[in-house]
N, C-alpha and C positions, 0 to 999 in steps of 0.2 A: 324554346326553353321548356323543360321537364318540370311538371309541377310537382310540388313536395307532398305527400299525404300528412296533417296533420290534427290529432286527435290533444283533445284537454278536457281537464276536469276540474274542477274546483272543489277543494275541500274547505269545510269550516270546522275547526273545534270551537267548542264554547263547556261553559260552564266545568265539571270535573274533569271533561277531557282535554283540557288545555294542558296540563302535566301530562296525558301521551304527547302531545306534540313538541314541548318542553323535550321530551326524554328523546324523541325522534331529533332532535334538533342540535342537541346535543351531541347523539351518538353520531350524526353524518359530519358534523364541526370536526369529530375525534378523528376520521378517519379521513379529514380535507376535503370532502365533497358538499355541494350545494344539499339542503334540504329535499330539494322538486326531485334531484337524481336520486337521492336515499329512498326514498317515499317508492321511487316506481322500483328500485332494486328490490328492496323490503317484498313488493307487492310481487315481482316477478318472481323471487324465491315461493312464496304463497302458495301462487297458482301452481309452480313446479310440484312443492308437495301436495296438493288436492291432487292434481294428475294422477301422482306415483299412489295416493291411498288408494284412487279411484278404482286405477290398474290392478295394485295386488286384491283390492275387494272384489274384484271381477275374474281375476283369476282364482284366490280359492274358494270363490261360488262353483266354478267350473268342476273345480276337482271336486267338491263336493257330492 
C-alpha cells in the first residue's frame, strides 16, 4: 500500500483578525467550497504572484 504525503497547519485568528476569517469564510460559502480549500486556494494564488514579481524583478535587474 502507497503511503499518502500529508502536510497541515493550523491557523488561529483572534482578536481584530477574526473579521479576516469571517470575510474568508464567507467568500468560500459564495463560491460552495469548504473554508480549509479556500484558505490553501487563496494561499496558492499568493505564492503564484511572489513567484511572478520575483521573476520579472530578476529579470529587469538583468536588463539593467
Amino acid at each position: 500500500m502507497a503511503m499518502r504525503q500529508i502536510r497541515r497547519v493550523d491557523l488561529v485568528w483572534h482578536g481584530e483578525e477574526v473579521a479576516q476569517y469571517e470575510k474568508l469564510k464567507s467568500d468560500a460559502a459564495k463560491l460552495g467550497v469548504e473554508i480549509a480549500q479556500f484558505v490553501k486556494e487563496v494561499l496558492a494564488e499568493a505564492l503564484k504572484s511572489l513567484r511572478t514579481a520575483k521573476v520579472a524583478a530578476a529579470f529587469a535587474m538583468a536588463r539593467s
